[in-house]
Jmol script that loads the backbone (N, CA, C; Angstrom):
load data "model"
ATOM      1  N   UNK A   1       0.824  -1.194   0.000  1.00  0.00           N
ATOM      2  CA  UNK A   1       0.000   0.000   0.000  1.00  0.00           C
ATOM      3  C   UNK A   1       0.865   1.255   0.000  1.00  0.00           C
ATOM      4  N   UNK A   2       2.202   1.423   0.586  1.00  0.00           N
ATOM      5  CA  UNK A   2       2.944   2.219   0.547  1.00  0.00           C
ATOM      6  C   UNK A   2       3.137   2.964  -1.043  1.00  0.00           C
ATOM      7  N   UNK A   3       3.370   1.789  -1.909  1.00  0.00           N
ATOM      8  CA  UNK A   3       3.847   2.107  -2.855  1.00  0.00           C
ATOM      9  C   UNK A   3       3.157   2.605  -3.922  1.00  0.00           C
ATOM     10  N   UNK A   4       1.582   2.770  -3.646  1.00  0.00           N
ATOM     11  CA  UNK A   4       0.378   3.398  -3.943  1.00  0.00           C
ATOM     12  C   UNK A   4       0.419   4.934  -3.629  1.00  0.00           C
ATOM     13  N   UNK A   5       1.379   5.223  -2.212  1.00  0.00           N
ATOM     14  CA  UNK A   5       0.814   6.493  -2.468  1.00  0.00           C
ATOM     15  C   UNK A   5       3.079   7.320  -2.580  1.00  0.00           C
ATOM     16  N   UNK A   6       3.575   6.448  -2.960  1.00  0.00           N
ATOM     17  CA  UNK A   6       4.907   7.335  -3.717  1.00  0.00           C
ATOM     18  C   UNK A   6       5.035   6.421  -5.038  1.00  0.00           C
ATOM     19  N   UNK A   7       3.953   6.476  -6.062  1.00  0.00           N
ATOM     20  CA  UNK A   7       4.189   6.467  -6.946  1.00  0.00           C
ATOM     21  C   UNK A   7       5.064   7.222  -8.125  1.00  0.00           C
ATOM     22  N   UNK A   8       5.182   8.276  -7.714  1.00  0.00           N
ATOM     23  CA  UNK A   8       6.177   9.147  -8.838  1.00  0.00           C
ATOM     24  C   UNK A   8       7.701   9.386  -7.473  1.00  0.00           C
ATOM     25  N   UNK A   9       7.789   9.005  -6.796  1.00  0.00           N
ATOM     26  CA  UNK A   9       8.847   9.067  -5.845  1.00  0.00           C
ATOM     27  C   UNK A   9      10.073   8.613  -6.003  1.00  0.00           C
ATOM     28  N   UNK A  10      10.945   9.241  -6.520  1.00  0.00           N
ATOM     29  CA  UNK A  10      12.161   8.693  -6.714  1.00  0.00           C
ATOM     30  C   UNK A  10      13.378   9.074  -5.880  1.00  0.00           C
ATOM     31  N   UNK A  11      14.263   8.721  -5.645  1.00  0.00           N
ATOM     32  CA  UNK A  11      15.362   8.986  -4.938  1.00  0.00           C
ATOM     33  C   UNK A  11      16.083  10.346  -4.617  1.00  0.00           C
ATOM     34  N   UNK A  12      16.168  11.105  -5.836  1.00  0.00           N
ATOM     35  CA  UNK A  12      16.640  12.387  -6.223  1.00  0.00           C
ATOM     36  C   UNK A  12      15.606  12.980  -5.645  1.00  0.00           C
ATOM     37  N   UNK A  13      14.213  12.848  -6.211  1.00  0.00           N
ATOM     38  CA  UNK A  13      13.332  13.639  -5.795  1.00  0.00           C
ATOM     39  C   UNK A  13      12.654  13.816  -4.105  1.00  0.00           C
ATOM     40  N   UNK A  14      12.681  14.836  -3.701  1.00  0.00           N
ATOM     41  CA  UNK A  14      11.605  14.523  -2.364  1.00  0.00           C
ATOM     42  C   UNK A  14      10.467  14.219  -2.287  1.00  0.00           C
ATOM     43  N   UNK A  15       9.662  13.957  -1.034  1.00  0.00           N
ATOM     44  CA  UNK A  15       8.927  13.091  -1.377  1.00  0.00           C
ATOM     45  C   UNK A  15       7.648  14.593  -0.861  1.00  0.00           C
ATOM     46  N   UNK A  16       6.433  14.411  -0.536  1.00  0.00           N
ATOM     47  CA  UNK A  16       5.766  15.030  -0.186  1.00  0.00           C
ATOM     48  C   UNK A  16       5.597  15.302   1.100  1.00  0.00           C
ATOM     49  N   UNK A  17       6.143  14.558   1.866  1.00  0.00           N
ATOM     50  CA  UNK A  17       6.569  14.939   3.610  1.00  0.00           C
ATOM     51  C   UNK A  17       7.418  15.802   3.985  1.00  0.00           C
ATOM     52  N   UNK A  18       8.319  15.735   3.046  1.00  0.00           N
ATOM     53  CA  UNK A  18       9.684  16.424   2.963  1.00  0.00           C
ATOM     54  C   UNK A  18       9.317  17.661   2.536  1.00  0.00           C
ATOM     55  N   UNK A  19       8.693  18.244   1.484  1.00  0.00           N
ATOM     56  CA  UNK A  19       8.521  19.431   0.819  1.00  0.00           C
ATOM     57  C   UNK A  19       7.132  20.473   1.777  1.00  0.00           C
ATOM     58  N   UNK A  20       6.337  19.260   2.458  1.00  0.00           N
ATOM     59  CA  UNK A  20       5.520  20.011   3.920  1.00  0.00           C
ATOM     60  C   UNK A  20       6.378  20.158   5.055  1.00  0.00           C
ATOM     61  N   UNK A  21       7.540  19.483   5.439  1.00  0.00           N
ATOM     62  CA  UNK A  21       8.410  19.782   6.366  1.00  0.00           C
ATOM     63  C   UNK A  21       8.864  21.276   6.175  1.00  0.00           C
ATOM     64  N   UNK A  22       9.212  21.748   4.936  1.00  0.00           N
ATOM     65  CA  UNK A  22       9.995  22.766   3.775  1.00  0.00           C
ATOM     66  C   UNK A  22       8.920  23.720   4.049  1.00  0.00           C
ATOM     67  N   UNK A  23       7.661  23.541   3.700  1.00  0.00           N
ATOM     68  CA  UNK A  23       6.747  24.626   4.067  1.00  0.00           C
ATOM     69  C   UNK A  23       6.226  25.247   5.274  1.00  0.00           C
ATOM     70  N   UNK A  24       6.174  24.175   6.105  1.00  0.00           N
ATOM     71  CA  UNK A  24       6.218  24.298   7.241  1.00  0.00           C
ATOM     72  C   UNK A  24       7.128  24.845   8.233  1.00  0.00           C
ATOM     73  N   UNK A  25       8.291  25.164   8.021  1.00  0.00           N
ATOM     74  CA  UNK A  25      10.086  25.927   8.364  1.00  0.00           C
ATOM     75  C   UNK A  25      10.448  24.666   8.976  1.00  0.00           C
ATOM     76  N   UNK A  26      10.336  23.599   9.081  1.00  0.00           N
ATOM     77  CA  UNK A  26      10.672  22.239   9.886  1.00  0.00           C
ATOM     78  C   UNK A  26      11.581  21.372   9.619  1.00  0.00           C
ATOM     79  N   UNK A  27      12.506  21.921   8.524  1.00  0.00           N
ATOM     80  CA  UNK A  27      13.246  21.062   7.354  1.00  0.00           C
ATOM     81  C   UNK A  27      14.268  21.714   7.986  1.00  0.00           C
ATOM     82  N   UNK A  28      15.426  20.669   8.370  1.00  0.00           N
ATOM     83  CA  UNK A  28      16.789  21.216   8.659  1.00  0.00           C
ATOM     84  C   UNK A  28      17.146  21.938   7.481  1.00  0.00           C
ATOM     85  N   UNK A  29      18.875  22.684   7.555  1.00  0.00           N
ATOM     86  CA  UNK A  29      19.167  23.344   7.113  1.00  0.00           C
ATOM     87  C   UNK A  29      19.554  22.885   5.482  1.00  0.00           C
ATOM     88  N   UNK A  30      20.134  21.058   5.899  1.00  0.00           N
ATOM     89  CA  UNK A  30      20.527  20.313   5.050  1.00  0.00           C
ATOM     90  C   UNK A  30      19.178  20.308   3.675  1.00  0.00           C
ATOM     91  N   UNK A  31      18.104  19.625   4.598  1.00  0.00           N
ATOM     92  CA  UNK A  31      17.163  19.564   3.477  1.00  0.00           C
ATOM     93  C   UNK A  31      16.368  21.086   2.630  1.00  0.00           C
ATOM     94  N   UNK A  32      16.656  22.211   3.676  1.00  0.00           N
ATOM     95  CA  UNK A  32      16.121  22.801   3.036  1.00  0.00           C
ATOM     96  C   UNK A  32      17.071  22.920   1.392  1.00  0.00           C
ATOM     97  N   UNK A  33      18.230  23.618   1.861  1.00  0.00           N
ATOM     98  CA  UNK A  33      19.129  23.387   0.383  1.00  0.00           C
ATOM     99  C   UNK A  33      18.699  22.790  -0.668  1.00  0.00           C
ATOM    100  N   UNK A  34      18.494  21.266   0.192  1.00  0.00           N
ATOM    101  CA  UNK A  34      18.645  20.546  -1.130  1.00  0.00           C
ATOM    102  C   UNK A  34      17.840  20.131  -1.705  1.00  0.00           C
ATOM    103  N   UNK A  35      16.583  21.282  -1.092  1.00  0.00           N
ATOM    104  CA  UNK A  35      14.839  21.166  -1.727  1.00  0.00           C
ATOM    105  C   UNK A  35      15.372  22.358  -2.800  1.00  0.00           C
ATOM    106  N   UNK A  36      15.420  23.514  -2.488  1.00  0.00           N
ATOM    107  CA  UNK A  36      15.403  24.609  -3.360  1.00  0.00           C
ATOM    108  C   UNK A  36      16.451  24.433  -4.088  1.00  0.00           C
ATOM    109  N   UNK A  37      17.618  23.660  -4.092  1.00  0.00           N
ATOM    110  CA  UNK A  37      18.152  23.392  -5.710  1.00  0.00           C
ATOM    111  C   UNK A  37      17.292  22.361  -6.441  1.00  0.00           C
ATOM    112  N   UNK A  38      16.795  21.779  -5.443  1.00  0.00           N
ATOM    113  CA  UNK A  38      15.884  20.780  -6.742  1.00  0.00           C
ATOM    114  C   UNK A  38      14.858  21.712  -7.481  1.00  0.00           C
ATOM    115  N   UNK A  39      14.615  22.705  -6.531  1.00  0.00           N
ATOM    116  CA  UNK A  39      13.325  23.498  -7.365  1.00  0.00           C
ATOM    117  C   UNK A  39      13.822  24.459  -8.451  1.00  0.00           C
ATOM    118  N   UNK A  40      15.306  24.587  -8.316  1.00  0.00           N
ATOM    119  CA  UNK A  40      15.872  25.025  -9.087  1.00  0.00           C
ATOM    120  C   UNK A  40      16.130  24.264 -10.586  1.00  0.00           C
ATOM    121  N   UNK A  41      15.998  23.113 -10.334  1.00  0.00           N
ATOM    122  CA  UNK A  41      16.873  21.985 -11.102  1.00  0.00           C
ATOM    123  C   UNK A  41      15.396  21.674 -12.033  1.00  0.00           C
ATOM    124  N   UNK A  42      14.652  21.197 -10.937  1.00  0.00           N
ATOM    125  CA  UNK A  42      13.377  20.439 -11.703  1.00  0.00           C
ATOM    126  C   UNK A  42      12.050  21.820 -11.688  1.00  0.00           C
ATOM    127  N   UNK A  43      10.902  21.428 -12.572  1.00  0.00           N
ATOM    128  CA  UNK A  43      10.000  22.081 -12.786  1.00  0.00           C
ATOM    129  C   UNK A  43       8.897  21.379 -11.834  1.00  0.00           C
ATOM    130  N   UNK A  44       9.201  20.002 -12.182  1.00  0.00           N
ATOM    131  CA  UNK A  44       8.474  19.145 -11.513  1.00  0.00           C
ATOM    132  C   UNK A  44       8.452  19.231 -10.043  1.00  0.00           C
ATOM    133  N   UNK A  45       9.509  19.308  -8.946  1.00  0.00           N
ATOM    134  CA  UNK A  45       9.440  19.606  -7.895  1.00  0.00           C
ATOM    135  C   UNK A  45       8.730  21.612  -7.519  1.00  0.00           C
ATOM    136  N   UNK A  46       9.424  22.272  -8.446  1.00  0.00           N
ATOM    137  CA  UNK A  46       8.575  23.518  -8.402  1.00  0.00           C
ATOM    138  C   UNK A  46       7.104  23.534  -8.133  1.00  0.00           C
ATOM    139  N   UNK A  47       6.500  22.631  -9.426  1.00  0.00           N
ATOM    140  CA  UNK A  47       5.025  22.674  -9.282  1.00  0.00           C
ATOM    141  C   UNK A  47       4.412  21.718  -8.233  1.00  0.00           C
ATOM    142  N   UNK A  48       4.993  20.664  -8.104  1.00  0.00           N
ATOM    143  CA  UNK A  48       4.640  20.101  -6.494  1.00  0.00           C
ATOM    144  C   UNK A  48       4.784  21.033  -5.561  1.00  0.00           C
ATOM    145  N   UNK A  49       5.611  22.280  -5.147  1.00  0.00           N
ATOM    146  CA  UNK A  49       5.906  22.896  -4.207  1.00  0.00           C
ATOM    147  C   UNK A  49       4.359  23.965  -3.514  1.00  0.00           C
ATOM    148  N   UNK A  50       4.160  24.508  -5.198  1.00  0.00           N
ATOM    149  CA  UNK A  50       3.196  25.212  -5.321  1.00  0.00           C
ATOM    150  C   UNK A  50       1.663  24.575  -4.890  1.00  0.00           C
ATOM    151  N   UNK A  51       1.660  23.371  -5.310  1.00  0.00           N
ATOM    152  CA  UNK A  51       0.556  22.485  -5.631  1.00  0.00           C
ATOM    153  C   UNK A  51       0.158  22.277  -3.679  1.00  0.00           C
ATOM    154  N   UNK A  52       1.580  22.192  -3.046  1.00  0.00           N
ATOM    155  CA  UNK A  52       1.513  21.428  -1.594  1.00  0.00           C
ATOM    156  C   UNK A  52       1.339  23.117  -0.773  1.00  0.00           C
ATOM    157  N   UNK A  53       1.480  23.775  -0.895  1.00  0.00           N
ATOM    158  CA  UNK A  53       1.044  25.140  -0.296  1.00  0.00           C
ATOM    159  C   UNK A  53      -0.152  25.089  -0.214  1.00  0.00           C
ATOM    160  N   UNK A  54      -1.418  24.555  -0.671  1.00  0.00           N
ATOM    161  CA  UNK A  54      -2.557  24.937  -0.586  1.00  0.00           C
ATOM    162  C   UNK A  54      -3.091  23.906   0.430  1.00  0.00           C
ATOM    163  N   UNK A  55      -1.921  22.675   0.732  1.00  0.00           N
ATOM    164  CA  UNK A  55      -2.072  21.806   1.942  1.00  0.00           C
ATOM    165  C   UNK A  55      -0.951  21.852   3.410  1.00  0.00           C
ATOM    166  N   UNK A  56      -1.708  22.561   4.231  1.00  0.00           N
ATOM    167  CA  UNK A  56      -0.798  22.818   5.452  1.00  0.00           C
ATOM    168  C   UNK A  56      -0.836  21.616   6.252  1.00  0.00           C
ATOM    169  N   UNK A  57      -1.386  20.469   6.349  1.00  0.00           N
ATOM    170  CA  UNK A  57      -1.403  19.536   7.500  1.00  0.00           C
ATOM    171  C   UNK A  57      -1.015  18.067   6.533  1.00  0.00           C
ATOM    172  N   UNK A  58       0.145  17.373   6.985  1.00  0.00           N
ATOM    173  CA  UNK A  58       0.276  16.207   5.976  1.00  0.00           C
ATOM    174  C   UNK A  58      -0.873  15.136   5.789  1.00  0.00           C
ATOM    175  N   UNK A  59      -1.679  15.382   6.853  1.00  0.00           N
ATOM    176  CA  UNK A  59      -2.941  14.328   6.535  1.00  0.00           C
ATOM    177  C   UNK A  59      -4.049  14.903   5.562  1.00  0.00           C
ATOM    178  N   UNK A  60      -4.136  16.191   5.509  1.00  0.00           N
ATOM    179  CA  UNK A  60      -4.681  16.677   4.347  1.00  0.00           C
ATOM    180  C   UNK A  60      -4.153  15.810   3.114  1.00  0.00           C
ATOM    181  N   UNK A  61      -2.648  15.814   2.395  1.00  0.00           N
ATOM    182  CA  UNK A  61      -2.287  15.527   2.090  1.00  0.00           C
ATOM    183  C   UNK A  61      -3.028  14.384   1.434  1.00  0.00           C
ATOM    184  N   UNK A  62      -2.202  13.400   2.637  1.00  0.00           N
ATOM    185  CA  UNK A  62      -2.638  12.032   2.562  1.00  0.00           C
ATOM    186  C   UNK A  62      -3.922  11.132   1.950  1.00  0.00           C
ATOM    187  N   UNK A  63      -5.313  11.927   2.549  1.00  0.00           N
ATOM    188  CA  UNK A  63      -6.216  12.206   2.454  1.00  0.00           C
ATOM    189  C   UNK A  63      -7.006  11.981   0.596  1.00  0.00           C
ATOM    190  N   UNK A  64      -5.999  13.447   0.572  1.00  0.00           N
ATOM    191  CA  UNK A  64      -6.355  13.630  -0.888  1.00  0.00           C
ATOM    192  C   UNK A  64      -5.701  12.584  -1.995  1.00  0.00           C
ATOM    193  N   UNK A  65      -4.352  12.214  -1.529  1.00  0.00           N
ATOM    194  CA  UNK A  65      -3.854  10.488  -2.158  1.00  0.00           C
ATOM    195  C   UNK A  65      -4.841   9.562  -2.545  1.00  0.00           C
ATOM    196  N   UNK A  66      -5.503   9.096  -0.910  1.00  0.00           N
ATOM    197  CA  UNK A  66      -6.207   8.240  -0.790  1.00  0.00           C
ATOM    198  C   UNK A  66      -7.110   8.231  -1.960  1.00  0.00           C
ATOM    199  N   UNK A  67      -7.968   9.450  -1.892  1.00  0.00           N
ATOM    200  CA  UNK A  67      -8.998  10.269  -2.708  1.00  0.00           C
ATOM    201  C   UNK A  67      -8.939   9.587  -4.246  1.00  0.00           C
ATOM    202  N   UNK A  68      -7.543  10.029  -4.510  1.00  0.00           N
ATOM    203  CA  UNK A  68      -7.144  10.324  -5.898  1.00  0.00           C
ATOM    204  C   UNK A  68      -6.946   8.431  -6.332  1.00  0.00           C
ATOM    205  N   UNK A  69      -6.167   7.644  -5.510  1.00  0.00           N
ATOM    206  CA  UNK A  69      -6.338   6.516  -5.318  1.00  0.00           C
ATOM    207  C   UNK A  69      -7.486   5.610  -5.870  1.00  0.00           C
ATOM    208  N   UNK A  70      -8.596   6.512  -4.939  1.00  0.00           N
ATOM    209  CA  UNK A  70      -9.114   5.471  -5.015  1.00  0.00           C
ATOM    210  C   UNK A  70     -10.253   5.624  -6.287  1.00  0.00           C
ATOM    211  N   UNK A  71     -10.138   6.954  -6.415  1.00  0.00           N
ATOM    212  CA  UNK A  71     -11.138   7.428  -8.182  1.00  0.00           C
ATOM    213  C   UNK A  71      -9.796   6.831  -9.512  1.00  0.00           C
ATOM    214  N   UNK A  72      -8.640   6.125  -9.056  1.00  0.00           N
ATOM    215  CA  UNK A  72      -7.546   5.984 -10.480  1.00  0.00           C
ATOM    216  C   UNK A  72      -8.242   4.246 -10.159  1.00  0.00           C
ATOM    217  N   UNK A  73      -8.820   3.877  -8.879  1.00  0.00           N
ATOM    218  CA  UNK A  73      -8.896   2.093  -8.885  1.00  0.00           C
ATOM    219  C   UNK A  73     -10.058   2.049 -10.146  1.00  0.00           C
ATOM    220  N   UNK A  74     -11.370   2.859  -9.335  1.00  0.00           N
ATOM    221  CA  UNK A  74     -12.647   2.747  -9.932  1.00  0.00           C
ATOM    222  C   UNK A  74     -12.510   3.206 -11.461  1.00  0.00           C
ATOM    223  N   UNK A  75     -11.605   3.795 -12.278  1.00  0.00           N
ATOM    224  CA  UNK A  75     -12.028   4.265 -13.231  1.00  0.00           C
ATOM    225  C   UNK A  75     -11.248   3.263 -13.859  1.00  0.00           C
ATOM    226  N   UNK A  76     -10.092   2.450 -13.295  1.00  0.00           N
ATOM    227  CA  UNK A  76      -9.359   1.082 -13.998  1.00  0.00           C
ATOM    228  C   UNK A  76     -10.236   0.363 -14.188  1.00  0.00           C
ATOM    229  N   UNK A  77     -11.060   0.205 -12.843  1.00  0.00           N
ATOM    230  CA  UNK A  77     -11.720  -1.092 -12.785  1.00  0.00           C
ATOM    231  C   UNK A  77     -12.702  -1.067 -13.907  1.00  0.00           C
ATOM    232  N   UNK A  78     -13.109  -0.040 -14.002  1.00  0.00           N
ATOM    233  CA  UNK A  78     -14.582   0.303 -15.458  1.00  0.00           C
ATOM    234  C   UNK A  78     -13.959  -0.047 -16.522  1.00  0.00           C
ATOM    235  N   UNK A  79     -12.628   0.187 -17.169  1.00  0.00           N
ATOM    236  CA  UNK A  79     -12.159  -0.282 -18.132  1.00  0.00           C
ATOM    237  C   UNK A  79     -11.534  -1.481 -18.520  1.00  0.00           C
ATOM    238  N   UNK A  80     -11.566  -2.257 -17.104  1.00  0.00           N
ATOM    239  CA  UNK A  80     -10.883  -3.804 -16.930  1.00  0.00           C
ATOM    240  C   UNK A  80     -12.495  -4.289 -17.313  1.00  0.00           C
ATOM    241  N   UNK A  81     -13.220  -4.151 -16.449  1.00  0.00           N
ATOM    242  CA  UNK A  81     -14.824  -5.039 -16.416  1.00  0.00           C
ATOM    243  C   UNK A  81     -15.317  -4.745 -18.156  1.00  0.00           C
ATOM    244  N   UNK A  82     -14.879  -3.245 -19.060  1.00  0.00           N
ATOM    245  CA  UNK A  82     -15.715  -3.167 -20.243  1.00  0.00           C
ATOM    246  C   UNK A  82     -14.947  -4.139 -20.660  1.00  0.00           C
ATOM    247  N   UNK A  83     -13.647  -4.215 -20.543  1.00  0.00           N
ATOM    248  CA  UNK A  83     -13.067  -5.253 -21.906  1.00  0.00           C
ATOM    249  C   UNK A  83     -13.237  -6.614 -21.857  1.00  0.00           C
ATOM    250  N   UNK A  84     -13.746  -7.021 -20.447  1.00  0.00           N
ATOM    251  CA  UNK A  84     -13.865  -8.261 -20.183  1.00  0.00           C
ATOM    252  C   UNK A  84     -15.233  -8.888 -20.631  1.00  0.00           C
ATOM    253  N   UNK A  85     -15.803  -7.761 -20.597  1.00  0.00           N
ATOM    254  CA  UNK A  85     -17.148  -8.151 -21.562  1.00  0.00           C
ATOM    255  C   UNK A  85     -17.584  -8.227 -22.660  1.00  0.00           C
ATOM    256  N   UNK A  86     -16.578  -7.591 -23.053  1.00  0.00           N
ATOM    257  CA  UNK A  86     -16.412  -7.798 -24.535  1.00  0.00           C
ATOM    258  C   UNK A  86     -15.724  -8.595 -25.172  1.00  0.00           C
ATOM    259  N   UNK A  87     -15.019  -9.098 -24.296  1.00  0.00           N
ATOM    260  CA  UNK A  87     -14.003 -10.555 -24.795  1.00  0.00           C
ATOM    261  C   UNK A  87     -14.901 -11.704 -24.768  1.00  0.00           C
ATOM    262  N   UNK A  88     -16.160 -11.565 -23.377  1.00  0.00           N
ATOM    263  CA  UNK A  88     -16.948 -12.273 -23.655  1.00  0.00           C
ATOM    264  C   UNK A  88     -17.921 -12.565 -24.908  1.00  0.00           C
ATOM    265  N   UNK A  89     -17.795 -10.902 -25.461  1.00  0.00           N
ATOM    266  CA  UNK A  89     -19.232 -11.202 -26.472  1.00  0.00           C
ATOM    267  C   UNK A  89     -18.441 -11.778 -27.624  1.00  0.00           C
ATOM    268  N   UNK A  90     -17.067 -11.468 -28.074  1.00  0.00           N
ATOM    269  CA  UNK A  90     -16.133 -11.894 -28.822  1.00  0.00           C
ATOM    270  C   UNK A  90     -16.036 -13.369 -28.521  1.00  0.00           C
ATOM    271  N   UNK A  91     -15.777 -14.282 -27.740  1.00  0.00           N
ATOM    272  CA  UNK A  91     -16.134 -15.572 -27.321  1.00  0.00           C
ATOM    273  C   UNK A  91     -17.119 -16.579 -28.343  1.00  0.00           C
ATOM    274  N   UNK A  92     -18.387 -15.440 -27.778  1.00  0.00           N
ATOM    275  CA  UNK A  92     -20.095 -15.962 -28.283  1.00  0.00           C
ATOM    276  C   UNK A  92     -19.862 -16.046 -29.402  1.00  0.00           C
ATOM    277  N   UNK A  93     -19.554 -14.839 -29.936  1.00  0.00           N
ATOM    278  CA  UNK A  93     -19.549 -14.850 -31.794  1.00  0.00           C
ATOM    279  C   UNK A  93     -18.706 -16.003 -32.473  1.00  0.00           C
ATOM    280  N   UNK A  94     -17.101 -16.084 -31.703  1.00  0.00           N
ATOM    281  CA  UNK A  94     -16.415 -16.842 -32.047  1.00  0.00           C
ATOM    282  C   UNK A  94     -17.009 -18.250 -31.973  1.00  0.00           C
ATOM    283  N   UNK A  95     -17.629 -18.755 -31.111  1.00  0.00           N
ATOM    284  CA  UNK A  95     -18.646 -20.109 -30.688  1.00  0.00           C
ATOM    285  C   UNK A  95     -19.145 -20.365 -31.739  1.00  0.00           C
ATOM    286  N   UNK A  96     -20.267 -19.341 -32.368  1.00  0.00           N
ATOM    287  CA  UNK A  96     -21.178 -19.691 -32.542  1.00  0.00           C
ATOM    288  C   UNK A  96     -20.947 -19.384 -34.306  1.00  0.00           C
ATOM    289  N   UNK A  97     -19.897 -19.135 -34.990  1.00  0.00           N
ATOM    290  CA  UNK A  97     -19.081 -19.174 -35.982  1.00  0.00           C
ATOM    291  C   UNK A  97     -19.110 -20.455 -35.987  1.00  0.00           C
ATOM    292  N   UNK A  98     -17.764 -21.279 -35.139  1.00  0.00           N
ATOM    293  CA  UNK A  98     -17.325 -22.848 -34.872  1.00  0.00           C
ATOM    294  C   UNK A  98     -18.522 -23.702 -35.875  1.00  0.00           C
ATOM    295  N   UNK A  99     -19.458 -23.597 -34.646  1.00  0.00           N
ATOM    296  CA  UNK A  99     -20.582 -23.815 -34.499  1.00  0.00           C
ATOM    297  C   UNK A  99     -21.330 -24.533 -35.967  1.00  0.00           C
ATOM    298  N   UNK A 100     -21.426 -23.402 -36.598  1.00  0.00           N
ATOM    299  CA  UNK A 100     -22.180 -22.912 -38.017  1.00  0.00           C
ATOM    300  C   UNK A 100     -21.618 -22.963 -39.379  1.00  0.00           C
ATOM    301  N   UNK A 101     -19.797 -23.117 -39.102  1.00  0.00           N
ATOM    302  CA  UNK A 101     -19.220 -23.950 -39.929  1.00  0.00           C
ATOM    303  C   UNK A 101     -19.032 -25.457 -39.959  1.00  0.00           C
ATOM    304  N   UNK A 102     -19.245 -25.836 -38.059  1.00  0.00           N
ATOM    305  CA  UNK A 102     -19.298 -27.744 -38.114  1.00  0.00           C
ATOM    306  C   UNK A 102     -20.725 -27.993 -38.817  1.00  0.00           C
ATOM    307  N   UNK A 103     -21.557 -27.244 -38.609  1.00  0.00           N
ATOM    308  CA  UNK A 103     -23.449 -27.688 -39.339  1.00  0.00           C
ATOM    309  C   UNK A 103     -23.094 -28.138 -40.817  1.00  0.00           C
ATOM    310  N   UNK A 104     -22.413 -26.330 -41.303  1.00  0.00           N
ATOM    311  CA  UNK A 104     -22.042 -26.469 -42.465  1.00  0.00           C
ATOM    312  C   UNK A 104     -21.603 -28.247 -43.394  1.00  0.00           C
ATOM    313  N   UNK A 105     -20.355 -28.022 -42.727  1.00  0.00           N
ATOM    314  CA  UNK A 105     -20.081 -29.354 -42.829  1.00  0.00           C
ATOM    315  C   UNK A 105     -20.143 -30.395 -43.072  1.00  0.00           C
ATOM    316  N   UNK A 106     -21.257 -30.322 -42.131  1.00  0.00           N
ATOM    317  CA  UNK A 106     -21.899 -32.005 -41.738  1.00  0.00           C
ATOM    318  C   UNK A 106     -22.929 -32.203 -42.545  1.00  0.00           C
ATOM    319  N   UNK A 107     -23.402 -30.781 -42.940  1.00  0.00           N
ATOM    320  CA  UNK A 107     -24.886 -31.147 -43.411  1.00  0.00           C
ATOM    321  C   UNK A 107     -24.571 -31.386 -45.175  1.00  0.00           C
ATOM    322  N   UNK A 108     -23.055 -30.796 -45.521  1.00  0.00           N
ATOM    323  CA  UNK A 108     -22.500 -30.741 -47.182  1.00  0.00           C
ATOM    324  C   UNK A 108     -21.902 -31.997 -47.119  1.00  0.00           C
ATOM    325  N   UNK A 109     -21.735 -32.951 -45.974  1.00  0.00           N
ATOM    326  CA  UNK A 109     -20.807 -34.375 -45.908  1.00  0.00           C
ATOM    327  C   UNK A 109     -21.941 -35.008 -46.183  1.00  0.00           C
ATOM    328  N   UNK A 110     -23.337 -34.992 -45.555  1.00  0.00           N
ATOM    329  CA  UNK A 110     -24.690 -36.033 -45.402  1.00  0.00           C
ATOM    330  C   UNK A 110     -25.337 -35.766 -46.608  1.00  0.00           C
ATOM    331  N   UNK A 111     -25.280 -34.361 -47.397  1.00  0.00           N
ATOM    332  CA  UNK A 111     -26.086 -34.164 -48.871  1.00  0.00           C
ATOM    333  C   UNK A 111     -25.183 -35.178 -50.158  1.00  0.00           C
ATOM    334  N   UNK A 112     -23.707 -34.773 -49.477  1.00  0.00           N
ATOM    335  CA  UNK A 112     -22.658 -35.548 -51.050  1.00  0.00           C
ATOM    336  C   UNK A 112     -22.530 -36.974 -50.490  1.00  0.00           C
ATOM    337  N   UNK A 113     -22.991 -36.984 -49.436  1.00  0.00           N
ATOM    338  CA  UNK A 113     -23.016 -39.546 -49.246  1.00  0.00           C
ATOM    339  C   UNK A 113     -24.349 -39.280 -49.886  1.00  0.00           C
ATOM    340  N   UNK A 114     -25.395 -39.046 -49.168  1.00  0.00           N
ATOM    341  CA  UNK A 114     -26.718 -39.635 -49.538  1.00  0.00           C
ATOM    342  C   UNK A 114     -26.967 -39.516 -51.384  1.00  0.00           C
ATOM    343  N   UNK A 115     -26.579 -37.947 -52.213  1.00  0.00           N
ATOM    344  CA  UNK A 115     -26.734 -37.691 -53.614  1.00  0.00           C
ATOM    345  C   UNK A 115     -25.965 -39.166 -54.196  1.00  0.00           C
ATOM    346  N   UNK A 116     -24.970 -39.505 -53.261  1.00  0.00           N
ATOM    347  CA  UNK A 116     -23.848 -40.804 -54.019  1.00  0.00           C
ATOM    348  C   UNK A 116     -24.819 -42.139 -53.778  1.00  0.00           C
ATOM    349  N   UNK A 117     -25.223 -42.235 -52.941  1.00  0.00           N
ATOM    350  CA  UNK A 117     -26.134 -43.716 -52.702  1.00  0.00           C
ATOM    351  C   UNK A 117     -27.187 -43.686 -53.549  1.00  0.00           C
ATOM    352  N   UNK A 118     -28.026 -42.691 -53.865  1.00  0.00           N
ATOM    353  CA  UNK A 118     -29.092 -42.768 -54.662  1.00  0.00           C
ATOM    354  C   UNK A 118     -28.759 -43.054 -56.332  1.00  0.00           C
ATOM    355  N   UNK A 119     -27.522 -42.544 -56.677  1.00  0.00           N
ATOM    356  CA  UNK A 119     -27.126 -42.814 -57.912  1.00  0.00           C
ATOM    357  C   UNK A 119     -26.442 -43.744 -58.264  1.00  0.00           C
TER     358      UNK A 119
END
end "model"
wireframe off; spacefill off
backbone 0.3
color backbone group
């Protein structure tokens, strides 16, 4: 579950605890540095910076993860369940093809014996 909510979290980058520590004045001297060269460096940490100002408490934060979480499961899941139903209807058709070429078949094997016995 961890790894659900530092999905874009990489090593270089801080994480979102770190950059509310930063907003908060709570970030040693070390991290502050080596937040504001990243914001220097990356755009991406910039606009996280901006983005996390409008959240002062890390459970806000968190919160809104969860949030975001759990509307990225439900909107997978809608597109896992459409295709699966449609593999089903793809199935049927495919069946019922099989199906309608063994009739075929059988019924062009039983017309060319029986046309042969009568003659």
């Amino acid at each position: 579950m961890s790894q659900l909510s530092n999905i874009l979290n990489h090593d270089e980058e801080p994480g979102s605890e770190e950059l509310l520590r930063y907003l908060q004045g709570k970030a040693t001297e070390e991290e502050r540095f080596a937040i504001e060269k990243q914001m220097v460096d990356s755009s991406f940490v910039n606009e996280a910076m901006e983005g996390l100002q409008h959240f002062r408490d890390p459970q806000e934060v968190k919160n809104y993860v969860a949030q975001l979480n759990r509307q990225l499961q439900k909107h997978t899941d809608k597109k896992v369940t459409r295709r699966n139903k449609r593999k089903l209807k793809e199935q049927n058709w495919l069946t019922i093809a099989i199906l309608a070429i063994l009739l075929l078949c059988v019924t062009g094997y039983l017309l060319i014996h029986f046309l042969r016995v009568k003659h």
